[in-house]
N, C-alpha and C positions, 0 to 999 in steps of 0.2 A: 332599271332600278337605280333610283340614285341613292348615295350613302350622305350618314352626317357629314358635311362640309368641316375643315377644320378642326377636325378630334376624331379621338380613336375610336374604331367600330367592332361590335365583336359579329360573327355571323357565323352559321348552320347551315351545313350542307347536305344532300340526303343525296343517296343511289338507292333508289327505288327498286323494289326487286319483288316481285309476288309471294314470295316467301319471306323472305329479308328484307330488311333497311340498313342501308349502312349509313352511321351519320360520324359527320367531324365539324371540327371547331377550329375556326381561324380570325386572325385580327387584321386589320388594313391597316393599321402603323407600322407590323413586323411584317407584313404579306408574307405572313406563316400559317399551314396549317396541317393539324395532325387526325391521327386519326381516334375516332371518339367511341362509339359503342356500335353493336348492331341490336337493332330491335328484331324480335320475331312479329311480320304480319299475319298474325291469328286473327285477328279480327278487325275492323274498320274502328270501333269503339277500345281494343286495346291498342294498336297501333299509337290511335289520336292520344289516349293516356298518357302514354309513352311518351311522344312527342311534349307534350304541353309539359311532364316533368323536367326534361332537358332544356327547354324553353324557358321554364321560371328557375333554372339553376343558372342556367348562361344568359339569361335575359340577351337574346341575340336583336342589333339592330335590324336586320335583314337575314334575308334566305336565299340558299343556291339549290336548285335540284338538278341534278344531271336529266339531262333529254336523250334518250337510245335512240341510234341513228345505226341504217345499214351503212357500211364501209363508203357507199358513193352518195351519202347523207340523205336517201331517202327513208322516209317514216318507215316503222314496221308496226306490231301489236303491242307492243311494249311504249312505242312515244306518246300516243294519247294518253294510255295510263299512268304515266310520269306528268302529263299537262294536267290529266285532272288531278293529281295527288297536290301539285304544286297551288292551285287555283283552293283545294280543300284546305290547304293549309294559310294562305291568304284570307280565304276567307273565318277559317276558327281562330285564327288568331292576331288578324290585323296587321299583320308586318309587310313590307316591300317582299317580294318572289321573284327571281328569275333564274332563266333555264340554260344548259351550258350543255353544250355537245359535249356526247360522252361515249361516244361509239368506242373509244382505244383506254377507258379507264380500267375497266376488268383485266385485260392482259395486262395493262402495265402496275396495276395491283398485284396479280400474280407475279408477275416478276419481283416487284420490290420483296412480296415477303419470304419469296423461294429464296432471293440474293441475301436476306439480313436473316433466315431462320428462322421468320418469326411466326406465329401461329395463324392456323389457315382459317381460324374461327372468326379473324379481324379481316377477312380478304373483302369484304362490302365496305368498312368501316375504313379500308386503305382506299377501295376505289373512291369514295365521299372525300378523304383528302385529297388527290388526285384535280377531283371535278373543284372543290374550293380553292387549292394551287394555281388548278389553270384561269381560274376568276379572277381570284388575286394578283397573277399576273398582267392580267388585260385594263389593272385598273390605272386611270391615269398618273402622272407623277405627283398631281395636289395632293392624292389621298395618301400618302405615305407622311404627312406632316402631323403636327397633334398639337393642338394649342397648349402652351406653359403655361399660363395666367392662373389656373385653380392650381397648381401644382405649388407656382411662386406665394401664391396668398397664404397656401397652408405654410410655405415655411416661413415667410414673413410672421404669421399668429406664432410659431410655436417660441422663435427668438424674441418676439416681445412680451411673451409670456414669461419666457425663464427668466427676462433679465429687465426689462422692464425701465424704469434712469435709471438703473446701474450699468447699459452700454455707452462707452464712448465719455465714462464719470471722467474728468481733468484727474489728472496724480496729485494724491496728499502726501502730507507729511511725512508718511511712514512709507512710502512708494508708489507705487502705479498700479490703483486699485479696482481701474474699470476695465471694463472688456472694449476690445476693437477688432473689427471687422478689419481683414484679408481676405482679398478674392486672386485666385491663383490665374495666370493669366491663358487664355483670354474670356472665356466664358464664365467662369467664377468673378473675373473681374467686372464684370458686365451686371452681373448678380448684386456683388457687394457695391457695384457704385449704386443701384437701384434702392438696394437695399438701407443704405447710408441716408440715401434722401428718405425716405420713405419711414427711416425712425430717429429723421432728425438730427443724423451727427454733423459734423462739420467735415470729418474726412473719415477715410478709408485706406487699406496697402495694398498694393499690387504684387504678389509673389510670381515670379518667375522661374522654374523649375529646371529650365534646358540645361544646366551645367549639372543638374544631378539625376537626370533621369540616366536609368541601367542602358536604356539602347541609344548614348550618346553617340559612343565609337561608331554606330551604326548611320544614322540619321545626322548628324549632328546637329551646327546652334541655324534655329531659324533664319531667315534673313529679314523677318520682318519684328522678331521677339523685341519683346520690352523690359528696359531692366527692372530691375524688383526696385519698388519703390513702399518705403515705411516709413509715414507722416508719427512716427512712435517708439518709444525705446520698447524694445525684446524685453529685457530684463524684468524679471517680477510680473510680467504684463497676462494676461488672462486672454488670449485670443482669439476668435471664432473664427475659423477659419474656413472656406468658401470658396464650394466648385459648381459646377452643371450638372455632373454623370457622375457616379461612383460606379467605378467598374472591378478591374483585377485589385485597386489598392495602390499600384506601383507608381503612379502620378502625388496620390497623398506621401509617400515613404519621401518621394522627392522632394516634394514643398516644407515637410518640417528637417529635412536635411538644409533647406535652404534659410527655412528660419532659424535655424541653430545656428547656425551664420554670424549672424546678427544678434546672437544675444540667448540668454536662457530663461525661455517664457515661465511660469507657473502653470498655465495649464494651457492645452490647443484643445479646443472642441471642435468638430468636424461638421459643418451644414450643407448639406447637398439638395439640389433642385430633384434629381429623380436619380434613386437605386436600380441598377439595373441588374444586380446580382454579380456571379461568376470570379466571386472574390480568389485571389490566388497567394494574396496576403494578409493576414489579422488584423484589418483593417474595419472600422463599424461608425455611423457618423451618427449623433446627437440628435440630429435635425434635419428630417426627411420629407421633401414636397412629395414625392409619391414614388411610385413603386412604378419601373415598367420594364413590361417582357419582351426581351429583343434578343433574335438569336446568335450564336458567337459567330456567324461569318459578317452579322452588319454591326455597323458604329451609328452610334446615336447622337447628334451632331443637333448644338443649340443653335438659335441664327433670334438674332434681333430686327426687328421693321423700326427704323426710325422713322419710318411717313404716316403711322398710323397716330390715329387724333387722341385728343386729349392731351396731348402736350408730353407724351414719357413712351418709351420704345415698349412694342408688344413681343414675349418671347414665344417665339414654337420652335416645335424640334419635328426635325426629321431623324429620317435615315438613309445611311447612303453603303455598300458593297467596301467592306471591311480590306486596308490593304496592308500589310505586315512592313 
């Protein structure tokens, strides 16, 4: 089965069971997945119901069905009936199908829900994450990537929307009345120089966060950090300010510590490429490319292609195994 190239996929997994179905939901950007409902097989005609409603809610690119295997991987009564389940669902619904040895999900479902308490009415519905887990695992390292480009467009629309020529207006008489772009470095900055062209200003700032981030004592100053750079006075100035990832908050607390620096803006408004939630400080940004679910042990890391055509860098993101 192949998945969409270059963006994120969502997919459906099933543990086939003569009685039960167990089904879960996973994504190939976060190669997470959980566990989702069980269906009762009463009938071929309710089953399929069943299926086709969780199908038009998750609209899933593709499908996993676990395949029962005896312990030394031959077939028993139960693998045909998982091939043709999965072949039935191919064909009622037109989606990519493939099948994942699943001989050790049921014990290790059982275990997972005897070990966390949880209820034994989801024990198919854990083995289906299990069988999507271990898919997920086996997929190569391209598929963990997800194109930025619709993400960038949206927030591009929404800042030329609010502000329209009044970004990057020259200071009148009465002070410094337009807004300007700050990109916090290095992905924000990456952003806002994109961004800068793209609505036409003549420049942009560079904010540099590392002397006020909380786990300096920890980590300290990069070696490779750039210093903050502000083609603009602070003062009175209106500034949009400009990252990759909104995460805990603690990186934005840093950057307007570090504009305060330099001067007392009139307002900062916050524009982020993708929210990824897990706020830990009262932090909320204006201008949002999109929304994505990633879980707290990975980091969501922007990367720019400069050799891709048309003459301007193409952004995606990955993820990569989160380190403290």
């Amino acid at each position: 089965m192949s998945l969409p190239g270059g963006r994120e996929a969502t997919l459906l997994a099933f543990d086939y069971g003569e009685k039960r179905i167990g089904v879960a939901v996973g994504n190939s950007l976060t190669r997470s997945a959980r566990a989702l409902v069980v269906v009762q097989n009463r009938s071929r005609e309710y089953r399929f119901a069943e299926v086709g409603k969780l199908i038009a809610q998750w609209k899933p690119d593709a499908l996993v069905v676990g395949l029962p295997m005896h312990p030394d991987g031959t077939p028993h009564e139960m693998t045909q009936l998982a091939k043709r389940f999965g072949n039935q669902l191919n064909g009622r619904f037109n989606l990519p199908v493939t099948w994942v040895d699943e001989r050790y999900s049921s014990v290790e479902a059982e275990a997972n829900i005897r070990g966390n308490k949880g209820c034994t009415d989801m024990l198919d519905a854990e083995a289906a994450s299990i069988i999507l887990q271990q898919y997920l695992g086996g997929l190569p390292d391209t598929m963990s990537s997800i194109d930025a480009e619709a993400p960038y467009r949206a927030l591009l629309d929404q800042i030329r929307a609010a502000y329209g020529d009044k970004l990057g207006a020259r200071e009148g008489a009465k002070g410094a009345e337009g807004a300007v772009l700050a990109g916090i470095h290095s992905g924000g900055a990456w952003l806002a120089e994109r961004l800068a062209r793209d609505l036409n200003l003549a420049s942009f700032g560079v904010v540099n966060v590392a002397l006020h981030r909380d786990d300096y004592a920890k980590k300290g100053l990069h070696s490779q950090a750039s210093p903050t750079s502000l083609p603009f006075s602070v003062d009175g100035r209106r500034i949009v300010l400009v990252d990759d990832v909104l995460y805990t908050g603690r990186t934005i607390r840093a950057a307007l510590n570090e504009l305060y620096d330099y001067g007392r803006p009139a307002a900062v408004e916050l524009a982020v490429l993708a929210d990824r939630g897990g706020r830990e400080l009262p932090v909320a940004a204006r201008f949002v490319g999109g929304v994505v679910d990633v879980p707290a042990d990975a980091t969501l890391v922007l990367a720019r292609d400069e050799t891709s055509g048309g003459g301007e860098p193409r952004f995606t993101f990955h993820t990569e195994a989160r380190v403290d």
